[in-house]
C-alpha positions as CSV (number, residue, x, y, z in Angstrom):
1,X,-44.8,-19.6,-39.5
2,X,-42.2,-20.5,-37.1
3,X,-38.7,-19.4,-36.8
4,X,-37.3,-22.5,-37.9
5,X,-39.7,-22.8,-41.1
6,X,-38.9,-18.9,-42.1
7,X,-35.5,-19.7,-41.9
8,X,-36.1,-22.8,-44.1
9,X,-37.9,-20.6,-46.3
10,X,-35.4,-18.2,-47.1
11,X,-32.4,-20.4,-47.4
12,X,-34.5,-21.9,-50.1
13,X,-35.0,-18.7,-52.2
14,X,-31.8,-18.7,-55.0
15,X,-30.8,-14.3,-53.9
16,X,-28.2,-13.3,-55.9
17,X,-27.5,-10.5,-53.3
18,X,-27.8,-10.1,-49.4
19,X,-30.8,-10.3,-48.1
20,X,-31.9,-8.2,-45.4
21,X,-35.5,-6.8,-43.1
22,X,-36.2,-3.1,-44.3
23,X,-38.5,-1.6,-41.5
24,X,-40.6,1.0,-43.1
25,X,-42.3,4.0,-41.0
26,X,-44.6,5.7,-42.5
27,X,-47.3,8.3,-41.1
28,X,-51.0,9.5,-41.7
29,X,-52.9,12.3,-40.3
30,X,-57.1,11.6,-40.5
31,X,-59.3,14.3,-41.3
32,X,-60.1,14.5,-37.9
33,X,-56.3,15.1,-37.1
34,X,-55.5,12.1,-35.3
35,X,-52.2,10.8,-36.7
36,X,-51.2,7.5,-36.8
37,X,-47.9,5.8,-37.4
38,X,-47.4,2.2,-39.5
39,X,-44.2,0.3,-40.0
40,X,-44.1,-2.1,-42.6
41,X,-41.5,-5.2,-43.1
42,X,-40.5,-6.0,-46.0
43,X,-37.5,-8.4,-47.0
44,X,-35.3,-6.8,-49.6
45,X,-32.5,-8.1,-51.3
46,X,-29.6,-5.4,-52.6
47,X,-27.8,-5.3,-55.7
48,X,-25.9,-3.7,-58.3
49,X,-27.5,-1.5,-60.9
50,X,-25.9,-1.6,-64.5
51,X,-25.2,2.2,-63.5
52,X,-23.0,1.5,-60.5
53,X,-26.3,2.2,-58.0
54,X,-27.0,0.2,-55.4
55,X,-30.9,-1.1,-56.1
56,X,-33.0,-2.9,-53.5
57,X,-35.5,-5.9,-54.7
58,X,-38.5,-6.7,-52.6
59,X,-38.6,-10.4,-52.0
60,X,-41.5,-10.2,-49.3
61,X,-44.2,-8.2,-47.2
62,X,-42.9,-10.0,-43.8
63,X,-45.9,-7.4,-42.2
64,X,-48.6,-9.8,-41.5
65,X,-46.1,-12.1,-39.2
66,X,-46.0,-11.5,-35.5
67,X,-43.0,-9.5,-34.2
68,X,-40.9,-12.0,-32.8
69,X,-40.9,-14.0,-36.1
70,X,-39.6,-10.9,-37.9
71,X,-37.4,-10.3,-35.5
72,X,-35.8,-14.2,-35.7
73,X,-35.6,-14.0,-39.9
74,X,-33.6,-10.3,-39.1
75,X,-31.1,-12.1,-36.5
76,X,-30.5,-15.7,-38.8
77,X,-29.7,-12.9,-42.1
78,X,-27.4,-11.4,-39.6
79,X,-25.6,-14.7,-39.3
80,X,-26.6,-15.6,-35.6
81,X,-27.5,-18.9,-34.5
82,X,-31.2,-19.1,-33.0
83,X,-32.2,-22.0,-31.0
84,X,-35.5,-23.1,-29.4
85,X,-36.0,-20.7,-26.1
86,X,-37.5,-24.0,-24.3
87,X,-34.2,-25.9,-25.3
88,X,-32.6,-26.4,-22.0
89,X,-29.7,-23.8,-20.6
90,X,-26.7,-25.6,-18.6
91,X,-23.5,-24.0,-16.7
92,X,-21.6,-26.5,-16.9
93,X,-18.7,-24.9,-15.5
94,X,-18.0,-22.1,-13.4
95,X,-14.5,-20.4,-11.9
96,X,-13.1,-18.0,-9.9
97,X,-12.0,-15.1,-12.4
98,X,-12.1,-11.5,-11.3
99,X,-9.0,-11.5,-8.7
100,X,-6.9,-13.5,-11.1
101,X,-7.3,-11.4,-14.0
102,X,-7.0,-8.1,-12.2
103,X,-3.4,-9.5,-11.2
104,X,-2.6,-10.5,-14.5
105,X,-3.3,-7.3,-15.8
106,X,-1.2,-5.4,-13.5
107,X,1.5,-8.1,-14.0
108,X,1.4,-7.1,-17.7
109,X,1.1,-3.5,-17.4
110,X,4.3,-3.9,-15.0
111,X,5.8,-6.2,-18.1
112,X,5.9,-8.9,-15.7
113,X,6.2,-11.5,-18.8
114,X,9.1,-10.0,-20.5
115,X,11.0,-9.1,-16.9
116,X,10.8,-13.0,-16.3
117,X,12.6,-14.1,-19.8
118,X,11.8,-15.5,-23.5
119,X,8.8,-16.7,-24.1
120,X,8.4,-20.7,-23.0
121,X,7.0,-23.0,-20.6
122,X,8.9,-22.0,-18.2
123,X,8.3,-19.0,-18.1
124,X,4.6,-19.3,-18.3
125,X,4.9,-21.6,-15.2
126,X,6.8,-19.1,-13.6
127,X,4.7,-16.3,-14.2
128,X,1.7,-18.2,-13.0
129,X,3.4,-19.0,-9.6
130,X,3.8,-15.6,-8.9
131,X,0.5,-14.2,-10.2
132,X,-0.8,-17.1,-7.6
133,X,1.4,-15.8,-4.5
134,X,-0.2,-12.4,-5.0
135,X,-3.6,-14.0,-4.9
136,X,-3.9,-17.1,-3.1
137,X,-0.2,-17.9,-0.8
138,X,-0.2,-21.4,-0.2
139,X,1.8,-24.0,-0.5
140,X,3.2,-25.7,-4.0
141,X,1.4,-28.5,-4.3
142,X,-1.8,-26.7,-3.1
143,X,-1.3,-23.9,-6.1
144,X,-1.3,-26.7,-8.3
145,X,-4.6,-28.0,-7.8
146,X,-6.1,-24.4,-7.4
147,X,-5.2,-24.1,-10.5
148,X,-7.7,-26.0,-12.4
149,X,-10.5,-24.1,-10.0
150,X,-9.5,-20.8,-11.5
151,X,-9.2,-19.1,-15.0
152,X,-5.5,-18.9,-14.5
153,X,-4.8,-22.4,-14.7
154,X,-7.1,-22.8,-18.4
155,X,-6.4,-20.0,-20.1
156,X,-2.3,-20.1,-19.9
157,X,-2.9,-23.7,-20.2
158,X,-1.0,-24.7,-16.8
159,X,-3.8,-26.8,-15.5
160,X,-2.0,-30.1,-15.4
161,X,1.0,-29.4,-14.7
162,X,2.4,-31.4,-13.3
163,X,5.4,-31.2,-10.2
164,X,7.9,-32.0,-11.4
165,X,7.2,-29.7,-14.0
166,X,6.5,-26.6,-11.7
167,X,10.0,-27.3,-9.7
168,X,11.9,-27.3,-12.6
169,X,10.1,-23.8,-13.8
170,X,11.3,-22.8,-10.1
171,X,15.2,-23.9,-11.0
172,X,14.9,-21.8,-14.3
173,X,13.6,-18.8,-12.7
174,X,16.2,-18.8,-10.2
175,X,18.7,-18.7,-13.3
176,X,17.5,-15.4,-14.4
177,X,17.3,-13.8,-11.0
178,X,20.4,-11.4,-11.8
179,X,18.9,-10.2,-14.9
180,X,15.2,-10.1,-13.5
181,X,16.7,-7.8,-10.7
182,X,19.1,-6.1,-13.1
183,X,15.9,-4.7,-14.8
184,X,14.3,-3.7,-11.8
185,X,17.5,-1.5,-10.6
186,X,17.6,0.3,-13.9
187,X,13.7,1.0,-13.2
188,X,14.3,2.3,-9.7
189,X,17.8,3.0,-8.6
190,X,20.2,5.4,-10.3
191,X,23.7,6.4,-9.6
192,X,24.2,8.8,-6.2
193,X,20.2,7.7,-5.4
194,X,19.6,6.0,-2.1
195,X,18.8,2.8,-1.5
196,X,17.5,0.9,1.6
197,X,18.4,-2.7,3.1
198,X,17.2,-4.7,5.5
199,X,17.9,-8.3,6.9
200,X,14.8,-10.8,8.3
201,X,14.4,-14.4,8.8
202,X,11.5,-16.9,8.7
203,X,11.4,-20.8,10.2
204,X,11.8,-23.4,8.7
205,X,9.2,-27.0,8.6
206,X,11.4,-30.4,8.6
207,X,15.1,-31.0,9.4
208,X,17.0,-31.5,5.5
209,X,16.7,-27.7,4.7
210,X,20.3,-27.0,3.4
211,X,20.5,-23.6,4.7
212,X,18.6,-24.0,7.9
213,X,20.2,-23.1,11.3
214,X,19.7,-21.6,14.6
215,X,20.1,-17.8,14.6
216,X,18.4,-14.6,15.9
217,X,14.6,-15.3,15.2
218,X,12.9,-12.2,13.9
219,X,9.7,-14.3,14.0
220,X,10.1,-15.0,17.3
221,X,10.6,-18.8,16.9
222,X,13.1,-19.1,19.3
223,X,15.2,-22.4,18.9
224,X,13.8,-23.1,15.7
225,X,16.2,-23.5,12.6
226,X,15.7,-20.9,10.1
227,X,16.7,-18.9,6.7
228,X,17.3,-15.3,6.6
229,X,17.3,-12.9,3.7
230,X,17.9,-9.6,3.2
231,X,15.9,-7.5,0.9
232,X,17.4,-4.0,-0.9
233,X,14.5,-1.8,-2.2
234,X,14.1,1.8,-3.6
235,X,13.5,5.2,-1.2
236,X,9.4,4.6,-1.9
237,X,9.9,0.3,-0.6
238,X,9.6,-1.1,-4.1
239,X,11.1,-4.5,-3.7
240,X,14.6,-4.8,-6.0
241,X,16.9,-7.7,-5.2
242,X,16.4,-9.9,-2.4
243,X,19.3,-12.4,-0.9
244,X,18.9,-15.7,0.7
245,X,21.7,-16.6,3.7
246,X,21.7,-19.4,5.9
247,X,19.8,-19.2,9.2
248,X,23.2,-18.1,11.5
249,X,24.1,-15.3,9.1
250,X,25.3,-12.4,11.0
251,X,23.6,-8.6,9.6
252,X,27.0,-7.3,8.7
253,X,27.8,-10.1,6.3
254,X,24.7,-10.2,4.7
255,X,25.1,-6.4,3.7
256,X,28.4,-7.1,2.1
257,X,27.1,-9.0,-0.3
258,X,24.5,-6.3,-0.6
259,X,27.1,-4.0,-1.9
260,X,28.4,-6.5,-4.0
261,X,25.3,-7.1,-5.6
262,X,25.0,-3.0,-6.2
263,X,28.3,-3.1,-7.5
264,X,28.9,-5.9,-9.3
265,X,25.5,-7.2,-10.6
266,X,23.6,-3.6,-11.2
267,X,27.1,-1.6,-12.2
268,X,26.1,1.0,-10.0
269,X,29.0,3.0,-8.4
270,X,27.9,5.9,-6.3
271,X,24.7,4.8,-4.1
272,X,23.6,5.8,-0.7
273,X,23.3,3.0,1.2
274,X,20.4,3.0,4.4
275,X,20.6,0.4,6.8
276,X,19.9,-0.1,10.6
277,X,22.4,0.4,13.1
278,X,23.1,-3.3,13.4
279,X,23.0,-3.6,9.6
280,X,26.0,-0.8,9.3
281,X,28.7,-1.7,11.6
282,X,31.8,0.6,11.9
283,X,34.0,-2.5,10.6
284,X,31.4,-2.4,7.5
285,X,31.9,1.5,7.3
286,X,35.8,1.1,7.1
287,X,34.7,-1.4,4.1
288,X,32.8,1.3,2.4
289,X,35.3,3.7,3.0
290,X,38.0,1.8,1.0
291,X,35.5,0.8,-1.6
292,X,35.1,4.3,-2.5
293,X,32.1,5.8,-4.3
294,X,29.3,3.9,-2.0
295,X,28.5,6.4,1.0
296,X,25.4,5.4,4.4
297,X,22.8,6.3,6.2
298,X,23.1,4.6,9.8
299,X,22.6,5.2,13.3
300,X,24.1,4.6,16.2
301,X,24.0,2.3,19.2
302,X,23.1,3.4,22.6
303,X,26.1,3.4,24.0
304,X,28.1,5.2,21.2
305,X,25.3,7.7,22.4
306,X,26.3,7.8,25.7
307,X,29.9,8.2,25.2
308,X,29.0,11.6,23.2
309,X,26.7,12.6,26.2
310,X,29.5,12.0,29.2
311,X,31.8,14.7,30.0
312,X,30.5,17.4,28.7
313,X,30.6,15.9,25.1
314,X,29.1,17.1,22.1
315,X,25.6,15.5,22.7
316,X,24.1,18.2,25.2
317,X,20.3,17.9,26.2
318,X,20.3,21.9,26.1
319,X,20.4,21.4,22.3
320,X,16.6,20.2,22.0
321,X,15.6,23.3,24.6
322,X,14.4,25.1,21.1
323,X,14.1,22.5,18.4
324,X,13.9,18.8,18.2
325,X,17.4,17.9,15.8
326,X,20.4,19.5,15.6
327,X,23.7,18.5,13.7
328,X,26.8,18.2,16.0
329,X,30.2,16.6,15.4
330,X,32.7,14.2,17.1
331,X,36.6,13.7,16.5
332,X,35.4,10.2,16.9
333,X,33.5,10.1,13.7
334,X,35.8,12.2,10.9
335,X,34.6,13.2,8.1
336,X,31.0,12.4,8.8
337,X,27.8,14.2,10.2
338,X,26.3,13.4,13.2
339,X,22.3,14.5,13.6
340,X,21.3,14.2,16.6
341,X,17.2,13.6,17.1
342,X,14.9,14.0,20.0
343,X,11.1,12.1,19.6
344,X,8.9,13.4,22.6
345,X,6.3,10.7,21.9
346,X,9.4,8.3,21.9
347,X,10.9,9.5,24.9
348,X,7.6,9.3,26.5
349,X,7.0,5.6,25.4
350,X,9.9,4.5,26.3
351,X,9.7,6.2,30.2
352,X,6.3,3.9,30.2
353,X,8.1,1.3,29.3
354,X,10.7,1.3,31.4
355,X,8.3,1.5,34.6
356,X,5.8,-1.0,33.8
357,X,9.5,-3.4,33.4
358,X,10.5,-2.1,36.6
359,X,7.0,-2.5,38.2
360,X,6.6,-5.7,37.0
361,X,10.2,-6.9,38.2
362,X,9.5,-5.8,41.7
363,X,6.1,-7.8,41.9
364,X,8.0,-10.8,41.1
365,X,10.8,-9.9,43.7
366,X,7.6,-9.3,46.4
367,X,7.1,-13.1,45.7
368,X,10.5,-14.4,46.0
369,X,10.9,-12.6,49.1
370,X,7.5,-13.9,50.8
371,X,9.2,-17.2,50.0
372,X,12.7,-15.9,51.8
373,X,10.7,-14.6,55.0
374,X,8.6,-18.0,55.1
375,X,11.2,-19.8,55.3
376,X,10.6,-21.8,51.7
377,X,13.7,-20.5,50.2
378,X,17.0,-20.0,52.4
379,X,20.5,-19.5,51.9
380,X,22.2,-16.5,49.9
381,X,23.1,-18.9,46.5
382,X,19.5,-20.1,45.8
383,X,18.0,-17.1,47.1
384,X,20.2,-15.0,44.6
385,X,19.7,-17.2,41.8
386,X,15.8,-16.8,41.9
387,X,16.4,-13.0,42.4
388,X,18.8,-12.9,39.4
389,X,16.8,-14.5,36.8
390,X,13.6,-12.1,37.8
391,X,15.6,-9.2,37.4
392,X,17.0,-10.7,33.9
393,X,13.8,-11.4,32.5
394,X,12.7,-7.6,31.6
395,X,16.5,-6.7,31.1
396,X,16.2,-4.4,33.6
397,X,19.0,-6.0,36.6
398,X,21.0,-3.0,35.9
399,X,18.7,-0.7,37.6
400,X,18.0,-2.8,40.5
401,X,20.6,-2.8,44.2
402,X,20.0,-6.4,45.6
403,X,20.9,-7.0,49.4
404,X,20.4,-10.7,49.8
405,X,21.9,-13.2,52.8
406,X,20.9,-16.2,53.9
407,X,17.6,-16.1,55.3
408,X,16.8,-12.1,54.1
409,X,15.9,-10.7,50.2
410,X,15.6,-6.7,50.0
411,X,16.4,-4.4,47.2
412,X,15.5,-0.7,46.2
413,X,16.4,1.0,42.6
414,X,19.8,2.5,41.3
415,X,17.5,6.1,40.4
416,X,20.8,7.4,39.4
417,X,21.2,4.7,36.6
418,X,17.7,5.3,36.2
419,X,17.8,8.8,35.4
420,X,21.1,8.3,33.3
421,X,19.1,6.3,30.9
422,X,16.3,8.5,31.1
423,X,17.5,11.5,30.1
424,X,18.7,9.8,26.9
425,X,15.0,8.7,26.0
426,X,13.9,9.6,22.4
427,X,17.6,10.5,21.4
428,X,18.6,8.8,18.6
429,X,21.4,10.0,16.0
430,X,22.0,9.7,12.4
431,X,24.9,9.0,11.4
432,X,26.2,9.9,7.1
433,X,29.1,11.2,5.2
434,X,26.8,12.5,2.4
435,X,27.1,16.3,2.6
436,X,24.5,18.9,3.7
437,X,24.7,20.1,0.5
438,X,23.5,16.9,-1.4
439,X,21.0,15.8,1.7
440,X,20.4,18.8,4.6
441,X,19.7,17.4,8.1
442,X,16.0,16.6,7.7
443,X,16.5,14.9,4.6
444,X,18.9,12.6,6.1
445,X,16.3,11.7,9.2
446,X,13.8,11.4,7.2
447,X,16.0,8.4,4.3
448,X,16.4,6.9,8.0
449,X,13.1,6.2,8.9
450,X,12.2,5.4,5.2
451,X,13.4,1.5,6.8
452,X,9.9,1.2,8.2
453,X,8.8,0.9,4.0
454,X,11.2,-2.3,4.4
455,X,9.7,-3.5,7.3
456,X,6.5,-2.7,5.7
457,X,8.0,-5.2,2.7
458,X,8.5,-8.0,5.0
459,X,5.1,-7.2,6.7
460,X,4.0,-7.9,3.3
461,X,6.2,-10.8,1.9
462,X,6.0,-12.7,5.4
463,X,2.2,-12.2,7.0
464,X,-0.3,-9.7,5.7
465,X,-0.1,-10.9,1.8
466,X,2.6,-13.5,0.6
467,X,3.2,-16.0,3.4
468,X,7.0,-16.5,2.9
469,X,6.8,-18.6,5.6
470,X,7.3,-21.4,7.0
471,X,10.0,-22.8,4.4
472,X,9.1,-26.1,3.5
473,X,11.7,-27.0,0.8
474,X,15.3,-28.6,1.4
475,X,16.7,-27.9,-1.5
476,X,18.9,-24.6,-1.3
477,X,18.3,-23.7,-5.0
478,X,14.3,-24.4,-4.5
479,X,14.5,-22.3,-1.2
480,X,16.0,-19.4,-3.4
481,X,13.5,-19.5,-5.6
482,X,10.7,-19.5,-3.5
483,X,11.8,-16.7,-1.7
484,X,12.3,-14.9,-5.1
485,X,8.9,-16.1,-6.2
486,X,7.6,-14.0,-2.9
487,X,9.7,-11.1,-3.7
488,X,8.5,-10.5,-7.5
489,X,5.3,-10.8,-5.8
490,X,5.7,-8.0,-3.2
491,X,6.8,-5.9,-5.9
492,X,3.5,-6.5,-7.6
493,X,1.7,-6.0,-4.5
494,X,3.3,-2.8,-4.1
495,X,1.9,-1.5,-7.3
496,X,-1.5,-3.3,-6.6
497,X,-1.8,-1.6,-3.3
498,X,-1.1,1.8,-4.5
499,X,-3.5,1.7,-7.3
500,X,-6.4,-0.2,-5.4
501,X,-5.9,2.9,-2.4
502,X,-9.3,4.6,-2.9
503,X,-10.9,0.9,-2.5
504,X,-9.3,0.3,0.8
505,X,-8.4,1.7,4.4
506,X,-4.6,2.7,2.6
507,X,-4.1,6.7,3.2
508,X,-4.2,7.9,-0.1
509,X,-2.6,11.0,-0.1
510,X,-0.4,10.9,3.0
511,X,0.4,14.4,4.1
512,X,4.0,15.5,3.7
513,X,6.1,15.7,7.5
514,X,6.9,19.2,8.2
515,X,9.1,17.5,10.8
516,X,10.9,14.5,10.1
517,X,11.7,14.0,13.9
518,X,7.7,13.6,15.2
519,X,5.3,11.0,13.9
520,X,3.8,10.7,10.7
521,X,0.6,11.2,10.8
522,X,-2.6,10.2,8.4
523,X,-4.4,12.5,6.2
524,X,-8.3,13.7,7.5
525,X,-9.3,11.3,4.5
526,X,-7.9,8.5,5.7
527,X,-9.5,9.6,9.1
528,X,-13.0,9.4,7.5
529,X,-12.4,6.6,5.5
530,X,-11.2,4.7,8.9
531,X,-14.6,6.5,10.3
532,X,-17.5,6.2,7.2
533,X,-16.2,2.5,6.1
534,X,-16.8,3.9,3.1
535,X,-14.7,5.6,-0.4
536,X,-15.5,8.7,-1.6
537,X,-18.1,7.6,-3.9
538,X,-19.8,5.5,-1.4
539,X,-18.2,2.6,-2.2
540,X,-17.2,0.1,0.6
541,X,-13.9,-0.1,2.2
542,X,-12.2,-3.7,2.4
543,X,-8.5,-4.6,3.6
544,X,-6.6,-5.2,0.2
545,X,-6.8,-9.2,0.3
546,X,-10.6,-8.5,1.5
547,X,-10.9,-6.7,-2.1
548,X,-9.4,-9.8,-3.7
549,X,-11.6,-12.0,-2.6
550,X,-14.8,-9.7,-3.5
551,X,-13.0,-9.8,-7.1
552,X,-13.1,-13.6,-6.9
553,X,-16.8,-13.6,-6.9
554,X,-16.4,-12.7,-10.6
555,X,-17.1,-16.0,-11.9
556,X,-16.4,-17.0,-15.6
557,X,-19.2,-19.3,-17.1
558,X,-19.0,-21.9,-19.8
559,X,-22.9,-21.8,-20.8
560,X,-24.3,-25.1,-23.0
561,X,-27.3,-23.8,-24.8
562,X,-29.1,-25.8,-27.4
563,X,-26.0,-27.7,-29.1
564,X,-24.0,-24.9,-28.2
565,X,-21.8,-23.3,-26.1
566,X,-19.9,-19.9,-24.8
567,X,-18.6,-18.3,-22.0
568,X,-19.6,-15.5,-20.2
569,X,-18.4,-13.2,-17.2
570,X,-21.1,-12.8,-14.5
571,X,-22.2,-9.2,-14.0
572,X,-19.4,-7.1,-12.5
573,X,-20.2,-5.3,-9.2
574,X,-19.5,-1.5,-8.9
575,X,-16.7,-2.0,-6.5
576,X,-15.2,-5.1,-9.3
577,X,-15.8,-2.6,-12.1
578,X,-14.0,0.0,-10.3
579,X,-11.1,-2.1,-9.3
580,X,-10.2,-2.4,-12.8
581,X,-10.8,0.9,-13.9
582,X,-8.3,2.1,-11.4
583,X,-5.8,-0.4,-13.0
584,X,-6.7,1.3,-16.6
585,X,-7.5,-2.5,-17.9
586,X,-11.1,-3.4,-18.9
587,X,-12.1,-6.9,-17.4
588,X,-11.1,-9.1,-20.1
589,X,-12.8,-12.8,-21.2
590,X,-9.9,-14.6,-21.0
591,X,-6.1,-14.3,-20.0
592,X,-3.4,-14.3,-22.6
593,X,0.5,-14.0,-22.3
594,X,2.1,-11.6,-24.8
């Protein structure tokens, strides 16, 4: 009897109660002593006894059929379907799923779906874009037909969308950016906390950008128009607001409306600001001052340096004789502290620096004056205008002495404006007017060079995971958006990267400065993960967007299988299994927005 007829069989019995296979073991011992075991099957139907019991009927001895028959009539009185094995299996599709759901639940342990807004369309659209950025930066248009190639695009039922459609999710996610970033201040930022601000810039593709001009290129685009924004995160670099100016925005104005945003928008008073020395002007410091309530962390130009070093000022190299910061004052400066650094590594750098530039310039020089003495290049105006643009290039004219007439080029170095600017290498100083007794002198350096998380950030948003750039919309409001877009997405990726650590080259546990002053330095774990390739538990290392793409080999397939059909997840690797079990999500079937 085949499957098929036992299960014809039994549907054709008229049980008043559930049927079900009873396997009965049952042992005998021989006179000899050999024991032997016997299972019988029997199928049994249960029921009701006038006493309340629960009384089992025997319907059949199912003992005499093979195995695998039993074992079919037991799964159909289960309730499963059963289909001919030689019916044919078909995959009839398969998609990327592994990195896209490890995203999305991170996004939804973060609360991503209820930062963004009300449940709708939008919304969903919205979310998707960013979810996307994280994995897969590319343009619009391009995201929209990835879509349909990963679970993403099916399971929040975004697959079609269509552009129009997507753009005007963008215009209604740019309406809730003050209460998106509202949310994210109360998480991280508190009143008399610090908080950090930078200002970058990326190009821009085409010429109808609406905020597109020529400015200082961070990118080093030079002459190409360009955007800047200016992001304001938390002490740790978790991405909080983010600004977008046009591209010939000056650093001082865009941290005015930095402040405005801290106190306007996130009703903060009393916040330590931490920005870089072009970032905190003194005209911007007067601002704060009359503000009230909104104190900063700067430092100051070179030669606001200087000035304290000359005449015996308060900046005196015997001060680093015995230690490497010290905390002086200036009548210049009232009411603030001045701490004044010294990096050896820094001020050696910086003395290599300086003579490979002044090497370089005097091999150039060697060639102009060849020229002079060969009679190529004559007279003191063209022979000084070659000389003057050499010794512009490195920016280093002002320790060169040129002696140049007509028909003769020499020149030696000014070693006194050398030394000058040497003894000043590695000195940098902070300058606050939070007391000592809120943050003591190595706190204060150490808030400073916190900004390097904020580069880290625009690292991030601009070339190692989001690709901010190049801008390719015109529209101002769509520009906005995308770059807001790439910011939710960094904060995202902040959290992703922390918790994905032990499956990367990221130093876990950094070890804690016992000087703030002298480089930070990784932990020997690190070292031997750097060395080994490899985690603790022997796992392989990969860069962080390496990891995503070993998470897109997690395929989900929808299986066709004699009439019918279900999806499956292929089998998770160790390194896919741990991914998600350092997130503290199991790997779902299927993505859902709550």
């Amino acid at each position: 009897m085949n499957c098929l007829e036992c299960e014809n069989w039994l549907m054709g019995r008229q049980a008043t109660g559930g049927m079900h296979v009873d396997r009965v073991r049952s042992r005998h011992t021989s006179k000899s002593g050999e024991t032997r075991e016997y299972e019988s099957r029997l199928l049994r139907r249960s029921f009701r006894k006038p006493d309340g019991k629960v009384g089992k009927e025997t319907l059949a001895n199912l003992s005499v059929l093979p195995a695998a028959a039993v074992d079919a009539i037991e799964a159909v009185l289960k309730g499963r379907t059963l289909v001919d094995a030689g019916a044919a299996l078909t995959i009839t599709r398969s998609r990327a799923h592994g990195h896209v759901a490890l995203v999305d639940a991170a996004a939804r342990q973060l609360g991503f779906p209820a930062l963004l807004g009300p449940p709708c369309r939008e919304r969903d659209l919205a979310y998707a874009l960013i979810v996307s950025r994280v994995v897969a930066p590319r343009p619009k248009l391009a995201t929209l037909a990835w879509w349909d190639d990963v679970t993403l695009g099916p399971d929040l039922g975004i697959a079609d969308a269509p552009r129009d459609e997507v753009y005007a999710a963008m215009d209604w996610l740019l309406g809730r950016q003050d209460p998106i970033e509202t949310a994210l201040a109360r998480r991280h930022l508190r009143e008399g906390a610090i908080a950090m601000f930078d200002l970058s810039s990326s190009w821009v593709e085409g010429t109808h950008c609406q905020l597109a001009a020529r400015g200082y290129s961070r990118d080093g685009k030079k002459g190409r128009e360009q955007i800047e924004y200016g992001l304001l995160t938390d002490p740790e670099g978790r991405p909080v607001a983010i600004r977008v100016f046009p591209g010939n925005t000056a650093d001082p104005a865009a941290f005015i409306q930095a402040v405005d945003v801290v106190r306007s928008r996130f009703a903060i008073n009393e916040l330590v600001m931490v920005g870089d020395r072009g970032m905190i002007t003194s005209a911007r410091i007067r601002a704060l001052k009359e503000l009230g309530g909104l104190s900063w962390i700067t430092c100051l130009r070179a030669p606001a340096i200087r000035k304290l070093a000359e005449d015996d000022g308060p900046l005196q190299l015997s001060l680093f004789d015995q230690q490497d910061l010290a905390e002086i004052t200036s009548p210049d400066y009232p009411g603030e502290r001045l701490i004044a650094c010294r990096n050896p590594c820094l001020a050696a750098e910086r003395a290599r620096k300086r003579e490979d530039l002044l090497a370089a310039t005097e091999t150039l020089l060697a060639k102009v004056k060849d020229q002079v003495t060969a009679g190529r290049v004559n007279g003191a105006g063209k022979i000084g205008m070659r000389a003057g643009k050499i010794i512009n290039r490195y920016k280093v004219a002002k320790h060169f002495i040129l002696d140049i007439s007509d028909d003769h080029l020499t020149w030696h170095r000014d070693q006194a404006a050398i030394d000058a600017e040497a003894a000043l290498d590695g000195i940098y100083i902070i300058r606050t007017p939070v007391p000592a007794t809120q943050l003591d002198a190595p706190a204060a350096v150490t808030a400073y060079k916190n900004l390097a998380r904020v580069e880290r950030d625009f690292r991030s948003l601009k070339a190692d995971d989001l690709d901010l750039r190049p801008i390719h919309h015109w529209l101002e409001d769509r520009v906005r958006a995308h770059v807001l877009i790439c910011m939710l997405a960094a904060y995202l990726t902040w959290h992703l990267r922390a918790a994905l650590a032990p499956l990367t080259y990221t130093d876990e546990q950094p070890p804690a400065p016992t000087n703030p002053v002298t480089p930070a330095r990784r932990s020997a774990r690190a070292d031997a993960k750097a060395a080994t390739h490899a985690s603790a538990d022997g796992q392989p290392l990969r860069s962080f967007r390496g990891l995503l793409g070993h998470l897109a080999t997690l395929t989900r397939s929808t299986i066709a299988f004699g009439g019918a059909s279900f999806e499956k997840i292929s089998e998770p690797t160790p390194a896919q299994r741990r991914a998600f079990d350092l997130i503290g999500s199991p790997i779902p079937l299927t993505l859902t927005l709550k």
